[in-house]
NULUM-380239 format. One record per residue (C-alpha): residue number from 1; x, y, z; residue in three letters. Coordinates in pm, 1 decimal. Each point is the difference from the previous one (the first is absolute). Layout:
BEGIN
ZALO_badren_X_Y_Z_zado
ZALO_NUM_X_Y_Z_ALA
...
This chain:
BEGIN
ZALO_badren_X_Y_Z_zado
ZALO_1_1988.1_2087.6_2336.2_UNK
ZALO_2_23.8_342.0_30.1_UNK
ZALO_3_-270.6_195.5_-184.9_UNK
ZALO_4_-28.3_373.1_-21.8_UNK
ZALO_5_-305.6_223.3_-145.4_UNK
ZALO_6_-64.5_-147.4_-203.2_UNK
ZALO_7_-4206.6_-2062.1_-3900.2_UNK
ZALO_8_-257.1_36.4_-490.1_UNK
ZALO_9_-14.9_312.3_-127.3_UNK
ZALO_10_-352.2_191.9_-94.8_UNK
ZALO_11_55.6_-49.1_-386.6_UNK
ZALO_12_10.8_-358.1_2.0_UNK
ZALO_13_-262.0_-32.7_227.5_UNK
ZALO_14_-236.9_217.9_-206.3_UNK
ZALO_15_133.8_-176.5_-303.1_UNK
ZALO_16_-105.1_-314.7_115.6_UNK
ZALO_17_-328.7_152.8_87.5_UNK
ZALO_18_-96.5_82.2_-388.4_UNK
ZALO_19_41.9_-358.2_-94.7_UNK
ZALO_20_-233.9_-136.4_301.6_UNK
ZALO_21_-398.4_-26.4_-98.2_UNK
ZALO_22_-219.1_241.4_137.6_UNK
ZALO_23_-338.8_-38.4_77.2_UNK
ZALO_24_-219.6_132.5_297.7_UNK
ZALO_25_-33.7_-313.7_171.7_UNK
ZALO_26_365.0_-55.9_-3.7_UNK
ZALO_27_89.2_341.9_128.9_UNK
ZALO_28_-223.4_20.5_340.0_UNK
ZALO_29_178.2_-205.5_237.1_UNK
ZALO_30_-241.2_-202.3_214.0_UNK
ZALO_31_-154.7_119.8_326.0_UNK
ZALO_32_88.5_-225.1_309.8_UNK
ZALO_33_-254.7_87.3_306.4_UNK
ZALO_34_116.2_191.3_231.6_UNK
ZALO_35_146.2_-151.5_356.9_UNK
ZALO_36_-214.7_152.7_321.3_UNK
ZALO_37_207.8_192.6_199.0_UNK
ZALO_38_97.7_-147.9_303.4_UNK
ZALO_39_-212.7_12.7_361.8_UNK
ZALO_40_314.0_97.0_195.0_UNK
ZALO_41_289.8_166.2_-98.3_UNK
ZALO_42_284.9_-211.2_31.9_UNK
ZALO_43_414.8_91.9_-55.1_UNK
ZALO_44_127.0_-183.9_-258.0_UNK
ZALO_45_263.6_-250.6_102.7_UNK
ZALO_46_-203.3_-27.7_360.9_UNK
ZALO_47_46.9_-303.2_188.4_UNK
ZALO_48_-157.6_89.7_330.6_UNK
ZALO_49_-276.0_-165.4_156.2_UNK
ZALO_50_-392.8_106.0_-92.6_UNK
ZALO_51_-198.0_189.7_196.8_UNK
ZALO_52_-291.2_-189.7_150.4_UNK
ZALO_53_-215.7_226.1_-217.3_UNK
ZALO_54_190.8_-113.3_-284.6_UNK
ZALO_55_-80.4_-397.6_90.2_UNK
ZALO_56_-377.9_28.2_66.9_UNK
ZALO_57_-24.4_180.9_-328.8_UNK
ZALO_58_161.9_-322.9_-172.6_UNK
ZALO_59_-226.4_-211.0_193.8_UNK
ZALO_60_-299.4_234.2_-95.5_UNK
ZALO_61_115.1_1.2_-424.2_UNK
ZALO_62_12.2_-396.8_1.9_UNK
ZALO_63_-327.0_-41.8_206.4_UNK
ZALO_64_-127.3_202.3_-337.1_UNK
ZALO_65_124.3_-206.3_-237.7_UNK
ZALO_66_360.3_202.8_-141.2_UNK
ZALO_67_288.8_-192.0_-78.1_UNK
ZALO_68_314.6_13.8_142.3_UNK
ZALO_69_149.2_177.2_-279.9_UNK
ZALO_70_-274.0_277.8_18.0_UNK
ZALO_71_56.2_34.1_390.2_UNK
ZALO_72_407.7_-10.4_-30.1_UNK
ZALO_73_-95.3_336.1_-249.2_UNK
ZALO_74_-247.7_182.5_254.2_UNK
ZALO_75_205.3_-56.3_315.5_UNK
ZALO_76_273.8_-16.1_-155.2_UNK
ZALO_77_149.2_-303.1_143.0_UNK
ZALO_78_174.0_-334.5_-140.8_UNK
ZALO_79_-134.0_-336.3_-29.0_UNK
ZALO_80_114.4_-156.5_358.4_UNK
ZALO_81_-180.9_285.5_149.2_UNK
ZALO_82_-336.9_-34.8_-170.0_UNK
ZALO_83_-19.7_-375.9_69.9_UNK
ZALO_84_132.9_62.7_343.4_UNK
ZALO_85_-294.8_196.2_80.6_UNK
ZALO_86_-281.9_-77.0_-230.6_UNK
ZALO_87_-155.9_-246.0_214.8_UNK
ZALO_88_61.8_230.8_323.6_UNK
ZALO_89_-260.8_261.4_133.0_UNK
ZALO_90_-257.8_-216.4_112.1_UNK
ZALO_91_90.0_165.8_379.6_UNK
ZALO_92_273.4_290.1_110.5_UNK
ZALO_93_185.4_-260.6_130.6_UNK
ZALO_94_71.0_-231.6_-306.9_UNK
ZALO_95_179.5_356.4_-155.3_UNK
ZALO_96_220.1_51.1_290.2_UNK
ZALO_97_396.5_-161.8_-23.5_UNK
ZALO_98_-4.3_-313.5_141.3_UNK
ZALO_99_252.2_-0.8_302.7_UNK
ZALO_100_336.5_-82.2_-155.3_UNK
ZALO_101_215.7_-332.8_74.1_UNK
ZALO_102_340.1_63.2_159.2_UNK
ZALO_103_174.0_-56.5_349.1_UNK
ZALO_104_-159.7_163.6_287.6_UNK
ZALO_105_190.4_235.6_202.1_UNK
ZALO_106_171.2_-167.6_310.5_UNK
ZALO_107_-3.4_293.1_223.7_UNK
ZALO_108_-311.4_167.2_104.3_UNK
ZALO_109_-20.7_340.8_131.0_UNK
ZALO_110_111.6_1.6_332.6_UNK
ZALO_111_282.6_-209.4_-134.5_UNK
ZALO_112_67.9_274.4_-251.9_UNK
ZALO_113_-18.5_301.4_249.5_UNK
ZALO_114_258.8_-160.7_235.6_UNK
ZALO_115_255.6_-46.1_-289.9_UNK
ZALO_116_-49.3_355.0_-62.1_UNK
ZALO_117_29.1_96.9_359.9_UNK
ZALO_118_303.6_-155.7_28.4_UNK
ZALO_119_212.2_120.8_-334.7_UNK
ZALO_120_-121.9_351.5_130.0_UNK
ZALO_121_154.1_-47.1_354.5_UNK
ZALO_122_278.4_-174.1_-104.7_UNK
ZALO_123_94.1_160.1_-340.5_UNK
ZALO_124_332.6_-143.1_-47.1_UNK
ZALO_125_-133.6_-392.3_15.4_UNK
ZALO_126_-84.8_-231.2_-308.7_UNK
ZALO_127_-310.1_-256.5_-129.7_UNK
ZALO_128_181.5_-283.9_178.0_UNK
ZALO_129_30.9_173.5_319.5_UNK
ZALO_130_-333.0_126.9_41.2_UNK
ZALO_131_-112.4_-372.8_-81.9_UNK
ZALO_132_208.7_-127.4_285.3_UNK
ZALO_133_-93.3_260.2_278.0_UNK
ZALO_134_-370.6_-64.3_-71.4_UNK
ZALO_135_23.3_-368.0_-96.7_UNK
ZALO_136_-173.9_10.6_-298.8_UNK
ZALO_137_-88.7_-354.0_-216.7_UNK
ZALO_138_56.2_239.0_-302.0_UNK
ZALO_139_313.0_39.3_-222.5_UNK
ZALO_140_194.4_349.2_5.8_UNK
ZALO_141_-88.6_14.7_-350.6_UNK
ZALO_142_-379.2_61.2_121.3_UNK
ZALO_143_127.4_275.7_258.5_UNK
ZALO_144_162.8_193.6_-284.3_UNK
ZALO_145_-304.0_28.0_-179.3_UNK
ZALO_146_-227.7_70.9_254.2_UNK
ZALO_147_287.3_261.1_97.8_UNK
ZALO_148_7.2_108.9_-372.0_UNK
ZALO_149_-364.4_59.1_-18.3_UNK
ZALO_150_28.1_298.8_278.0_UNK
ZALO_151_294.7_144.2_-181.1_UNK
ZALO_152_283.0_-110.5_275.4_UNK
ZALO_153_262.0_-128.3_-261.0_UNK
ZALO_154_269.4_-188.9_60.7_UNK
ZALO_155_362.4_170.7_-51.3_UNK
ZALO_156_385.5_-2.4_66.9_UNK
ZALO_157_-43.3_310.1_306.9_UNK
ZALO_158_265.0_284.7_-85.1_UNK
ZALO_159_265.8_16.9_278.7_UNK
ZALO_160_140.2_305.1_142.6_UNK
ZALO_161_279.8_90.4_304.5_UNK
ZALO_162_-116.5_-12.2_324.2_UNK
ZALO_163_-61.1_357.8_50.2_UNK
ZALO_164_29.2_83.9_379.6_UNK
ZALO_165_-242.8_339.6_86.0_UNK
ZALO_166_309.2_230.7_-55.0_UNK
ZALO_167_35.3_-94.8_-328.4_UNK
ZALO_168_-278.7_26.2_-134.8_UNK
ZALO_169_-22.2_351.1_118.4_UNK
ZALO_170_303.5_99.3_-158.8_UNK
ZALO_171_-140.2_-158.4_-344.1_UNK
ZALO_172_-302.1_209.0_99.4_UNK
ZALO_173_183.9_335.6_80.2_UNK
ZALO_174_205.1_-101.2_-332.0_UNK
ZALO_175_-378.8_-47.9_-239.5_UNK
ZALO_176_-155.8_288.5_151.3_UNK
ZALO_177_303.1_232.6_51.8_UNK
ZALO_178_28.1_-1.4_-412.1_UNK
ZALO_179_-371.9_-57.8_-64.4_UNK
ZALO_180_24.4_411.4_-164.5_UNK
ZALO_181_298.3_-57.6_-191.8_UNK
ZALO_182_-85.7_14.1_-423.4_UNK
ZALO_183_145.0_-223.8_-244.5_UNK
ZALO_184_238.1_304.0_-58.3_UNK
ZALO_185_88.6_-23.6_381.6_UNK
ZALO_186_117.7_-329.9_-57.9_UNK
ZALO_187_185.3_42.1_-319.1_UNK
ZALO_188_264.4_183.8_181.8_UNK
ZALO_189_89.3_-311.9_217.3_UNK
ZALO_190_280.4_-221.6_-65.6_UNK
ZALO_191_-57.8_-394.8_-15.9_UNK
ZALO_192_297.0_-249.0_158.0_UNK
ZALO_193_78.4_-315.4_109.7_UNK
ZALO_194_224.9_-276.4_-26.6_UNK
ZALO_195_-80.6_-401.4_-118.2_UNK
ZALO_196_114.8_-308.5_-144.0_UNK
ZALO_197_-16.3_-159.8_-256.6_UNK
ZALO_198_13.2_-400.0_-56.1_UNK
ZALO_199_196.9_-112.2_-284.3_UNK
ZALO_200_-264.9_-301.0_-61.5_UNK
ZALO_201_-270.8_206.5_166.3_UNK
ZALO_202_-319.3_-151.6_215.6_UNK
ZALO_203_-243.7_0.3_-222.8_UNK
ZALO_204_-111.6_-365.0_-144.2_UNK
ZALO_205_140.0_-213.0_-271.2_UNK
ZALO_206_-245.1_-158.3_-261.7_UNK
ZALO_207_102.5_-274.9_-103.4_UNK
ZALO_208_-147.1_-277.6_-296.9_UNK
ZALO_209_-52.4_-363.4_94.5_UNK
ZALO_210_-96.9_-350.0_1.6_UNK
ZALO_211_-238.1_-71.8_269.4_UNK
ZALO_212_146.3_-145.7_341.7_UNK
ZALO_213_348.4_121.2_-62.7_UNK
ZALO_214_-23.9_308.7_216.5_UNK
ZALO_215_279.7_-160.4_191.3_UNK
ZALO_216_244.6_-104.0_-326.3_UNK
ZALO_217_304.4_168.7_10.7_UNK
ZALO_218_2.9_138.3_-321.1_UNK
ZALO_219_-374.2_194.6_73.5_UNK
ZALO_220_118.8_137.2_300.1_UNK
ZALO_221_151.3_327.5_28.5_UNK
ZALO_222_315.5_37.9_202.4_UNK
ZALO_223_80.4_352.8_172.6_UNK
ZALO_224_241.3_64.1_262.1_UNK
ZALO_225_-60.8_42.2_409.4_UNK
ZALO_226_115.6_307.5_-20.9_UNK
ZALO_227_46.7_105.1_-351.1_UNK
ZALO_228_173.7_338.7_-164.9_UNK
ZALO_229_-160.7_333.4_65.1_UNK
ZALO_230_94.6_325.1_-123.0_UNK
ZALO_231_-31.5_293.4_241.3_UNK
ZALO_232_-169.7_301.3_-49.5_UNK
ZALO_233_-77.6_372.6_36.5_UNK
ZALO_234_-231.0_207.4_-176.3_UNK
ZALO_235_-203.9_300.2_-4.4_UNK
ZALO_236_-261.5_208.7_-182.1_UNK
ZALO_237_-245.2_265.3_15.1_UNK
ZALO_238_-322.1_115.6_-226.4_UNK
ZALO_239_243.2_195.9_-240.3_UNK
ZALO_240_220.0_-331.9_-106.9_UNK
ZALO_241_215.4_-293.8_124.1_UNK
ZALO_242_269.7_96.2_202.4_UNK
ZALO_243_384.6_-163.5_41.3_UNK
ZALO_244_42.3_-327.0_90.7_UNK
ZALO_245_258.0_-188.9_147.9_UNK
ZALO_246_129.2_-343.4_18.0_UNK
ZALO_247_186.8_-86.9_271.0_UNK
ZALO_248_157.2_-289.4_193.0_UNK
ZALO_249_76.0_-76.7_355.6_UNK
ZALO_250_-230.0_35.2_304.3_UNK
ZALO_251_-286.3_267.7_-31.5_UNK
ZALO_252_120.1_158.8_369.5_UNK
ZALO_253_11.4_385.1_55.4_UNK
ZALO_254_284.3_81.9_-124.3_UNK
ZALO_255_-91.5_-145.6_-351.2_UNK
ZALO_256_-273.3_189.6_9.6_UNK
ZALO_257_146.3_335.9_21.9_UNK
ZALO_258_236.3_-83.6_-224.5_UNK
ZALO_259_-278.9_-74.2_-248.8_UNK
ZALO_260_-213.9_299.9_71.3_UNK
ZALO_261_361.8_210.9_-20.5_UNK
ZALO_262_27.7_-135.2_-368.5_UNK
ZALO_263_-368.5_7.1_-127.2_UNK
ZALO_264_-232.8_193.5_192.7_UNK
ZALO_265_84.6_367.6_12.7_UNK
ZALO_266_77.5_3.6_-391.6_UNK
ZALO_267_-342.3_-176.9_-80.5_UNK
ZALO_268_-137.4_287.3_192.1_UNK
ZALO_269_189.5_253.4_-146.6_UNK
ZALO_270_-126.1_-69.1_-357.9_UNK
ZALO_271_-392.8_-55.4_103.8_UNK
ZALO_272_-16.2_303.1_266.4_UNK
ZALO_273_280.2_221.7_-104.8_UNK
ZALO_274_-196.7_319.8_91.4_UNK
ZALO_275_-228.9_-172.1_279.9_UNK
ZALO_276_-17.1_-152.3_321.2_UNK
ZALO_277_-59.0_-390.4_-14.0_UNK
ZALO_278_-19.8_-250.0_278.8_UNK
ZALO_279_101.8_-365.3_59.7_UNK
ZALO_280_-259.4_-288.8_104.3_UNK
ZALO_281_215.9_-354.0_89.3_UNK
ZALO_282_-134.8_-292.4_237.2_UNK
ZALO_283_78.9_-55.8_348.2_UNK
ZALO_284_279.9_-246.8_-96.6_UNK
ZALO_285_317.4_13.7_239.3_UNK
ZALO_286_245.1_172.0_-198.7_UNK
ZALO_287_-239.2_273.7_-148.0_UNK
ZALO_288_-57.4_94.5_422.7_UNK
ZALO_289_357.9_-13.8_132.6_UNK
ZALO_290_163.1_262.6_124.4_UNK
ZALO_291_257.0_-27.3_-279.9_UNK
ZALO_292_-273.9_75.8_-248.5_UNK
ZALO_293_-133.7_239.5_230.0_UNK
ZALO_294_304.8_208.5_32.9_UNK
ZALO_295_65.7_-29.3_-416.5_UNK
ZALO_296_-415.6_142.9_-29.4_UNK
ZALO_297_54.2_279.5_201.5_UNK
ZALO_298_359.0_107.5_-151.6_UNK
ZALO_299_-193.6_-3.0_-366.6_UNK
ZALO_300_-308.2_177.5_93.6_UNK
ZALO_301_-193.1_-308.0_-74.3_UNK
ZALO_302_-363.7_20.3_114.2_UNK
ZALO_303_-143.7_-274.0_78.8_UNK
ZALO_304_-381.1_-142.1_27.2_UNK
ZALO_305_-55.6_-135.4_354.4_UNK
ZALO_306_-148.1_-371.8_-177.9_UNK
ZALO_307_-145.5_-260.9_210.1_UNK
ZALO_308_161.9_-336.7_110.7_UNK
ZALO_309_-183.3_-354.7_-160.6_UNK
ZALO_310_-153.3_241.1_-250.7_UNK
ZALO_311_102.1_-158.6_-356.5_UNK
ZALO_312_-341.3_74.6_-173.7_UNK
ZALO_313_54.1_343.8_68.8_UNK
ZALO_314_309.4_53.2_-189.5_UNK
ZALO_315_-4.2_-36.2_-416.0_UNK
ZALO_316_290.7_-130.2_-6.3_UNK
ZALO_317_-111.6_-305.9_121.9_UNK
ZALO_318_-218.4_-63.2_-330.1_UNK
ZALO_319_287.7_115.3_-247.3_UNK
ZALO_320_238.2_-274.1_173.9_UNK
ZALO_321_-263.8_-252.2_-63.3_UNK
ZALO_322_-14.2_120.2_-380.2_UNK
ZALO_323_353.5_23.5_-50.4_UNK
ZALO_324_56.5_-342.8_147.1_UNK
ZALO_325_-254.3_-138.8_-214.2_UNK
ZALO_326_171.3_123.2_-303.2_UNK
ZALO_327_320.7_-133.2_105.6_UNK
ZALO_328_-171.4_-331.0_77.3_UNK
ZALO_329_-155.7_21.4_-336.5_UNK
ZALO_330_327.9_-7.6_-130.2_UNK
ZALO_331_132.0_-282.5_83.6_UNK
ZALO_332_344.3_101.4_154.6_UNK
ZALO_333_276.0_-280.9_93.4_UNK
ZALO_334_269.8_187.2_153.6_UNK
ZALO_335_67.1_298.5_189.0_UNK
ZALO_336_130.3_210.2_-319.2_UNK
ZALO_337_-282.7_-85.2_-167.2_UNK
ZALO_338_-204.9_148.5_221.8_UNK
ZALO_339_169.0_261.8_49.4_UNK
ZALO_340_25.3_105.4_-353.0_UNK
ZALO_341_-417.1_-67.5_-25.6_UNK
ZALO_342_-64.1_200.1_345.5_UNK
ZALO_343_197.1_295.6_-162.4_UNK
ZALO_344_-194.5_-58.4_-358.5_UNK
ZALO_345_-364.3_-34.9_196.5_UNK
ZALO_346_96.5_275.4_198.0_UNK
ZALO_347_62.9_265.9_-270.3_UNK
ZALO_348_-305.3_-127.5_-170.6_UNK
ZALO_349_-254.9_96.0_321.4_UNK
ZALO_350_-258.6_229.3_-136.5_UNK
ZALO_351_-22.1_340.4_166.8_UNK
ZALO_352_-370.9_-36.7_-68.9_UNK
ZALO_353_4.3_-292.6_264.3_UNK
ZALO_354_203.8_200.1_267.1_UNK
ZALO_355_-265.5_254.9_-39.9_UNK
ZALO_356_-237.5_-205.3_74.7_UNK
ZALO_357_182.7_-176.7_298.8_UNK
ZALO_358_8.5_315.8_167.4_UNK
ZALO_359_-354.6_154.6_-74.4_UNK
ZALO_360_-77.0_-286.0_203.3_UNK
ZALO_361_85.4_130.7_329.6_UNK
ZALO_362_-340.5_192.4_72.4_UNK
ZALO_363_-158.2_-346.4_-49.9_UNK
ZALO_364_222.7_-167.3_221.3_UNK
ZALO_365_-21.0_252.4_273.7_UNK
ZALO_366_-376.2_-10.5_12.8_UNK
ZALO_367_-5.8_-395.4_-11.1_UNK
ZALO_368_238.0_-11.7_276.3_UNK
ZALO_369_-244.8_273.6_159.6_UNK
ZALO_370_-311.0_-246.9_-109.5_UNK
ZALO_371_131.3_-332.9_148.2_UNK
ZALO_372_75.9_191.8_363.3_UNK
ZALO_373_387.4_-46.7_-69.5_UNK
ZALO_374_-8.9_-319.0_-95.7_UNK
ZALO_375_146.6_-192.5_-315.0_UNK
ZALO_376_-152.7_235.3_-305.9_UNK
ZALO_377_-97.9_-136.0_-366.0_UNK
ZALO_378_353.4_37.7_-107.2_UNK
């Protein structure tokens, strides 16, 4: 692929009227007594537990002789709950819950605050560990909760490169060297990089059947070693999608210069015609040889001085992940397939979301900034 720029009515019922007798007696409609109101004020639908107030006064109504459907009125409360309590009150005690049935906790306290101790000195460990080191006669199952009820929750730990000291200062110098720069700033840099893409993709296969035949042949899905991939180029900015290029062979410098040759300089031609513009690429080998090097400087190319291990700081990360998906989503079988649906998807990228890849910068800088040069939210 090679892509450039691209209800009865009231009569009746008074009728019928006319023909009805009349008399006075007939006419009043008789008086029922009134209910009292109520003692407390209760929300209607309420199914929480009454007040100990709420109890003696039941107690105190049947000791005078109401019945139950009087007291379910004043309180208001249903049935259960007035021959729960009617007989109760005779002490404060007799109103209070009695202590509920259920399984004890195992651990006591001390137990509890050395489980604690322990997931906080030794973050990355699990329930089953902790019950080894301290040899505990509970399950792991315990652990977690007693781990749950202090809000340490157990979850799959993010991973990140092994940063040594001078690279996090470079992702540092990177985050706080751009911190200033405006969404406008931004929007005059060029996004590239280079991928592949799996004919069958990595993502998983769903598949419908029997029970206990994940093993049949027929349920199980076949894919290849190494299967089909199509190579690719791209790159875009806030204004649009760039050109894009297909290509075949080994990714090594000199492809790369011959892609940028083809696809770069006229991408930037029709965004910044009148304006300067830079370039922000990875780290990768053949973006950082001399070859490229040589090709930068000979085109005027400016480029931004990015950080190595430092995916979550470039968008294009997150439209790679998108466009994959879609091509996933798709259901491709063979390399011209997907290269006839990468060039369809492509086209059909909102500028809307490239706008809103890039106006993202700021936010990564200042996470990057936020987690000391660590791995940032994106």
């Amino acid at each position: 692929m090679h892509h450039k720029h691209g209800s009865k009515c009231n009569d009746c019922h008074h009728q019928q009227q006319r023909h009805l007798p009349t008399s006075p007696a007939s006419s009043i409609p008789p008086r029922s007594s009134p209910s009292p109101p109520p003692l407390f004020s209760r929300p209607q639908g309420c199914t929480g537990q009454l007040t100990l107030g709420q109890r003696a006064t039941i107690a105190a109504l049947h000791r005078s002789g109401k019945l139950n459907k009087e007291i379910t009125q004043l309180i208001p409360c249903n049935k259960n709950s007035v021959t729960r309590w009617k007989e109760s009150g005779q002490s404060d005690d007799s109103l209070q819950d009695k202590e509920r049935s259920g399984r004890p906790r195992i651990t006591d306290e001390k137990t509890d605050e050395k489980i604690v101790s322990v997931a906080v000195e030794e973050k990355f460990t699990t329930p089953r560990r902790i019950k080894n080191e301290l040899e505990l006669d509970c399950s792991s199952r315990t652990i977690r909760r007693r781990l749950d009820e202090i809000g340490l929750h157990g979850c799959v730990a993010e991973t990140e490169y092994v940063y040594t000291e001078f690279d996090i200062q470079r992702r540092l110098s990177f985050a706080q060297g751009y911190a200033n720069m405006t969404v406008d700033d931004w929007s005059k840099l060029i996004f590239s990089d280079a991928t592949y893409i799996e004919v069958f993709g990595r993502s998983r296969v769903w598949v419908q059947r029997p029970v206990g035949t994940a093993s049949d042949p027929q349920y199980v899905c076949q894919r290849m070693p190494h299967s089909d991939r199509v190579a690719l180029w791209v790159c875009f900015c806030a204004r649009g999608i760039g050109q894009a290029e297909v290509f075949v062979g080994e990714f090594n410098a000199a492809k790369y210069v011959n892609v940028l040759q083809g696809n770069l300089i006229q991408t930037a031609r029709h965004f910044y015609p009148h304006e300067g513009w830079w370039l922000l690429q990875d780290n990768a080998p053949q973006h950082t040889s001399n070859l490229a090097k040589t090709w930068f400087f000979n085109h005027g190319v400016q480029l931004i001085d990015f950080p190595p291990y430092s995916p979550y700081l470039n968008p294009i990360e997150n439209l790679w992940s998108i466009l994959k998906s879609r091509i996933e989503s798709r259901l491709a079988r063979s390399i011209d397939e997907v290269e006839r649906i990468l060039k369809e998807e492509w086209e059909a990228i909102d500028t809307s979301l490239l706008q809103s890849l890039v106006a993202s910068m700021p936010e990564r800088c200042q996470s990057v900034i936020a987690s000391r040069g660590h791995k940032a939210s994106y």
